[in-house]
N, C-alpha and C positions, 0 to 999 in steps of 0.2 A: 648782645642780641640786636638783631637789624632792626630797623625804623620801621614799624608797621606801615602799609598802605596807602595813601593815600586815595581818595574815594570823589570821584567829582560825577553829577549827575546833572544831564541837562536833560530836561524834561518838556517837551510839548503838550501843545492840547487841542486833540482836535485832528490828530493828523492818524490817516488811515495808514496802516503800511503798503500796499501797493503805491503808493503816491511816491517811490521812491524808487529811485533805478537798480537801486541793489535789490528792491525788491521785486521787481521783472517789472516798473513803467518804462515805457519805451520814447514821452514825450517829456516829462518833468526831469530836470538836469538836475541832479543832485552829484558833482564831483566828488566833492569831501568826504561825503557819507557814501559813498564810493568805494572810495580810496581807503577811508576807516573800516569797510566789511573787508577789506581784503585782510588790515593787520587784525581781525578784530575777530569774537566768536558771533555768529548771526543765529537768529533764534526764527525761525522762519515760521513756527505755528504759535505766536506768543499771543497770550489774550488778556482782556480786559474782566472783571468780573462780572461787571455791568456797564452799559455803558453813557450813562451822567457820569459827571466831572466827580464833585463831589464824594460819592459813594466809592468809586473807583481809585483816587487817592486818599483815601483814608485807611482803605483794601491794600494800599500800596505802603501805606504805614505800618499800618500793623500786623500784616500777614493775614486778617481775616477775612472770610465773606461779609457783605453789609449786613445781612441778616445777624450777624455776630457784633459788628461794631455799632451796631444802631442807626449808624448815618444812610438814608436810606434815597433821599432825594437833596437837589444841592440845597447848600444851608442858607441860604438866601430867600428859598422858598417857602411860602408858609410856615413860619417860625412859630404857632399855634403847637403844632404837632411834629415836626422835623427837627432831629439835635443834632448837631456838631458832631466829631469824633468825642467820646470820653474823653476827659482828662486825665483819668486815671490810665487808662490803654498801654499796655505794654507796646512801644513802638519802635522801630530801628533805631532814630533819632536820640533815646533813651539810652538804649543799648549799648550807641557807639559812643555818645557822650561817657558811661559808664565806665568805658574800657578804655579810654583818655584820651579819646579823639575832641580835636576845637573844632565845632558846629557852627556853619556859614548859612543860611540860607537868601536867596534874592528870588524875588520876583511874586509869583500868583500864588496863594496859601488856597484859600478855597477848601477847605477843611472842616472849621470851626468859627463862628462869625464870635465868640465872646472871649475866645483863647488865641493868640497869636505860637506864631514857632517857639516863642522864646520857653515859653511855656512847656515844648513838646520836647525841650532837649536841645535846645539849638542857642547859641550864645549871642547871636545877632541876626535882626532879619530886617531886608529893607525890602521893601514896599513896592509896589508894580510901577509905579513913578513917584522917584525921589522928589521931596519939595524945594534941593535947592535947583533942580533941572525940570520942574515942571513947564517954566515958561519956556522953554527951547521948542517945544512941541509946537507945531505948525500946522497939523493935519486939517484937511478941509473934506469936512462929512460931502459926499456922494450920495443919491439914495438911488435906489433900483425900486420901483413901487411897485408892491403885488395890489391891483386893485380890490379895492375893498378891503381888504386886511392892511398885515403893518408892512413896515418900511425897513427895507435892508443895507445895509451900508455896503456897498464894493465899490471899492474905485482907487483912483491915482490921488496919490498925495502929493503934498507940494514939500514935505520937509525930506532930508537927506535920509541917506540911510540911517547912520549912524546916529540921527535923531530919534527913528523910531522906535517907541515902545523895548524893541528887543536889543535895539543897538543900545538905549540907554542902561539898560541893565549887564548887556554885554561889558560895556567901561567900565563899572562900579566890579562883575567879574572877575576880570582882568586886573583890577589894585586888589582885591583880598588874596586871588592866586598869588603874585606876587610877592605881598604881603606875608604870607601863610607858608611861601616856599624859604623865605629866611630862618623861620623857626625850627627849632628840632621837634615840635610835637606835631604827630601825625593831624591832617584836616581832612573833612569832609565838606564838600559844598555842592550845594543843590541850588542850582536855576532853573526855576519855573519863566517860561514866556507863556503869555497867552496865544497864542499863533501855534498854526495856521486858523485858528479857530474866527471864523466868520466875528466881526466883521473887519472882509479883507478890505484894509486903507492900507496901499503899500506906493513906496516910489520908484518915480525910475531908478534901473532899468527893469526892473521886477514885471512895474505894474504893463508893460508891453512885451513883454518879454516873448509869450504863446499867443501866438493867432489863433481865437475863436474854431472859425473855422476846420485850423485843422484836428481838433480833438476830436473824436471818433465816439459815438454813443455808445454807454456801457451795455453789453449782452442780454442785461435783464431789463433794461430800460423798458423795451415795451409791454414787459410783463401785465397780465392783467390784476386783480387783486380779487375776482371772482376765487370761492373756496378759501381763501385766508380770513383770520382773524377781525373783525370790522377795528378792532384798532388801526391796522396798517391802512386803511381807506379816511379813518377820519384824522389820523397822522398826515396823509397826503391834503384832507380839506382843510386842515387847519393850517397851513401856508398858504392856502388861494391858489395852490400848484396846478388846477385843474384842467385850466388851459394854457400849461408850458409846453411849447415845444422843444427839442432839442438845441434847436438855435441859444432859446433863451438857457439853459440850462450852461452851453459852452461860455459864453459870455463870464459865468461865475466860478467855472473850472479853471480857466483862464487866470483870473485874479488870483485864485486858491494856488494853482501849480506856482504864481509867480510867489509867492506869501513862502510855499515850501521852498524852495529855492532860495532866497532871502535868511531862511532858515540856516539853510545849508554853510550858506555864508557863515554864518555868525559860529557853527560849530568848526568851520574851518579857524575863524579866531584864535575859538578857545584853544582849540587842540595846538595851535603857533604858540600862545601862550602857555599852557604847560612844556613844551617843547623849549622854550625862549627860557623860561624860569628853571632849567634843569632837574624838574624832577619827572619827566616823561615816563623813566627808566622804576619809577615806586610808584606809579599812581591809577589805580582803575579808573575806564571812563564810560560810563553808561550813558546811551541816548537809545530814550523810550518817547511813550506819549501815555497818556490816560487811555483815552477810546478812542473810534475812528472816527468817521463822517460820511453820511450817505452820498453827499453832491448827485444826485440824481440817480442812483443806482435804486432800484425798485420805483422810480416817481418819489422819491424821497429825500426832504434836506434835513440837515443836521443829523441828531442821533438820540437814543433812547426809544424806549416805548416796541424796539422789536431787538430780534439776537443775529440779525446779518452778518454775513463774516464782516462786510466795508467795515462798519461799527464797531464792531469786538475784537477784531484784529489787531494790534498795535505792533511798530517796529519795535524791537530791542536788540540792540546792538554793546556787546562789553569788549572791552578792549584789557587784555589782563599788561599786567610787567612784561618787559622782560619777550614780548611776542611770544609769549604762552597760547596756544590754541589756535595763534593767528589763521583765518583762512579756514576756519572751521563753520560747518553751517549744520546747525543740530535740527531734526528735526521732530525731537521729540514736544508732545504737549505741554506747555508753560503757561504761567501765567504772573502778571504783575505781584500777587500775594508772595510767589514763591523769593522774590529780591530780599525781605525782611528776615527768616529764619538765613537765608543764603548767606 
């Protein structure tokens, strides 16, 4: 009997799918992810259940809607009223462990603030920054100040790439792939980065990468908010957005496309890395995100609190053995739930 599968999952946060050229952006370079939709199956209407971090990977665990796994707002917030995923939850992580898969996971949990992965199925998990590589970090906070309200980090950092946040996790990636390709028993490994997810601190060449200027305002930009919901209007007040113009707006698109691209890098890595490790030929590779990101699309940043496509959209992209499917682009309805019974 052949070696089941292998299953590696990089996962974002925060990144909408149009942000990506496979996905018709015509400004943000995404190569790799590129070049991956061509061998790879493309999901072109893929969604989010909701869109907080939180609720949505938990959605992404165990196949359910939030109203079913309880996790309803992120687990960080109001811990009074707001729980974690169950413990108990039947989850992929469970599943595959179950069926004799060795469970890797690295980077952003954001799930459960009292239960780690290890907990959920997974045989090791390291953390968003390791402590023997915390001190390599060099980034120097930037702020962009919305008067009167809070303070937003975007800017150019001073440490390397491969310093930051995604590169360091990338390295640690890269030894369990390796690692894990010696072995005869099938693995799984999921990377969470927190990126593109605001706040963009990114280096060169990233952090210069798009000129302001030429990024062009989204279609619904100047929509009014007259006849919508007064949520969507007190969403826009509660950023101080009131009096941004578009200028200001490009300034943080800018940082963000360079952050996705930075991205793109790093799953170029990976995919050298299983490619280097010989087992390209047995191994699935999914690159999704959680939810989107408004960046100014409706007068609105971040995400939650409305059901916008920017928001609820998410890339997914699989790449089967063997160039099964490659060059397919499905267009039917999906969603993040449906990855856990799959």
């Amino acid at each position: 009997m052949s070696k089941k599968p292998n299953i590696i999952l990089f996962f974002t946060d925060q990144l909408r799918a149009d942000a990506l050229a496979c996905y018709g952006n015509d400004i943000c370079k995404t190569p790799n992810l590129d070049k991956l939709a061509t061998e790879s199956i493309v999901f072109d209407y893929a969604y989010c259940p909701i869109s907080v971090c939180s609720p949505s990977r938990a959605s992404l665990m165990s196949g359910l809607y939030p109203h079913n796994h309880k996790t309803m707002i992120n687990t960080h917030i109001a811990p009074a009223f707001n729980v974690g995923l169950p413990l108990e939850t039947p989850t992929f992580s469970k599943v595959l462990k179950e069926h004799g898969y060795a469970m890797d996971y690295i980077g952003k949990w954001h799930v459960n603030e009292e239960h780690d992965p290890t907990e959920f199925g997974f045989d090791r998990h390291l953390e968003i920054i390791p402590d023997e590589t915390i001190n390599m970090i060099k980034e120097e906070a930037v702020f962009l100040d919305f008067p009167g309200g809070e303070n937003l980090m975007c800017a150019p950092s001073k440490c390397s790439v491969e310093e930051t946040r995604t590169g360091l996790l990338m390295d640690k990636a890269q030894q369990f792939i390796k690692e894990r390709a010696q072995q005869e028993q099938a693995f799984f490994l999921r990377m969470d980065t927190s990126a593109p997810h605001f706040f963009n601190i990114i280096p060169e060449p990233y952090a210069s990468m798009y000129d302001p200027e030429s990024i062009p305002p989204w279609g619904n930009f100047d929509e009014s908010f007259e006849g919508k919901p007064d949520g969507h209007l007190r969403k826009h007040q509660e950023w101080h957005l009131e009096d941004k113009d578009w200028s200001w707006w490009q300034k943080l698109l800018a940082f963000y496309y360079g952050d996705v691209s930075m991205q793109d890098y790093f799953v170029g890595q990976m995919l050298d890395c299983i490619k280097d490790a010989g087992i390209e030929d047995n191994t699935i590779f999914i690159f999704a995100s959680d939810h989107g990101d408004s960046m100014g699309s409706h007068k609105h940043f971040e995400k939650g609190g409305t059901m916008y496509e920017e928001v609820m959209r998410v890339p997914l992209i699989i790449k089967m053995p063997n160039g099964e499917g490659a060059g397919t682009r499905c267009k039917e309805f999906v969603q993040l739930m449906d990855l856990m019974p799959t």
